[in-house]
N, C-alpha and C positions, 0 to 999 in steps of 0.2 A: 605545391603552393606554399609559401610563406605565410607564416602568422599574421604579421600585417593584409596580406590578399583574402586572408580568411576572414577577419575580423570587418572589411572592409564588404567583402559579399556576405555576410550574416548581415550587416545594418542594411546592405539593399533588398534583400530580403527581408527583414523584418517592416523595413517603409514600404516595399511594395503590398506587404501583407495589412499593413494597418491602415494602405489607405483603400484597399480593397475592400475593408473592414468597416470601413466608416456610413458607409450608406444602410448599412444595417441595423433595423431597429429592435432594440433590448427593452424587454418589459423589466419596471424596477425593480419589481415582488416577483418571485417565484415560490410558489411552495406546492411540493408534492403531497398530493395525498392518495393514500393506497388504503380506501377501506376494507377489501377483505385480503387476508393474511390464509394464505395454502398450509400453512405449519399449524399446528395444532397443538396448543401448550398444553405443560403439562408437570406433572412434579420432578420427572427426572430419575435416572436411575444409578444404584449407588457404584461406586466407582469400581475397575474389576482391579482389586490388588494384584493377581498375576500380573497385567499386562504393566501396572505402574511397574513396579520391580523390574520388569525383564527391560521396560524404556531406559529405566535408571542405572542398571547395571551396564547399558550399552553409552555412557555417558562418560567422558572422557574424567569429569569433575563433579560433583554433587556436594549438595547443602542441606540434608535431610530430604525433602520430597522436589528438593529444584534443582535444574540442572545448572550448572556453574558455567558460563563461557564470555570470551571477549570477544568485544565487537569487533570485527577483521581480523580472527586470529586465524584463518584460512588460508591468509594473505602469507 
């Protein structure tokens, strides 16, 4: 397919989707509520310096406790 063929079946696709979509009724307000919470807070525990250390040494770049990296450098 060409670019044009392509861009030409996404719009029929997309109008067949929205008018598919139209008889469908949306409440204005949505809000979730989730009154009881399965996690249990709590103070937290102090951080294990081994494991920082051995994360950071495996860290191509670092900035004292942060790892240094670009975005797309993968790429």
């Amino acid at each position: 397919m060409n670019p044009e063929e392509i861009k030409k079946d996404a719009k029929r696709i997309m109008n067949n989707f929205m008018s598919e979509m139209s008889g469908i009724k949306v409440e204005n307000d949505f809000i979730l509520e989730r009154p009881n919470c399965f996690r249990e807070e709590g103070t937290g525990t102090e951080p294990d310096e081994d494991f920082k250390q051995r994360f950071l040494s495996n860290a191509k770049k670092t900035s004292g406790d942060a790892v240094l990296a670009n975005k797309g450098d993968w790429v």
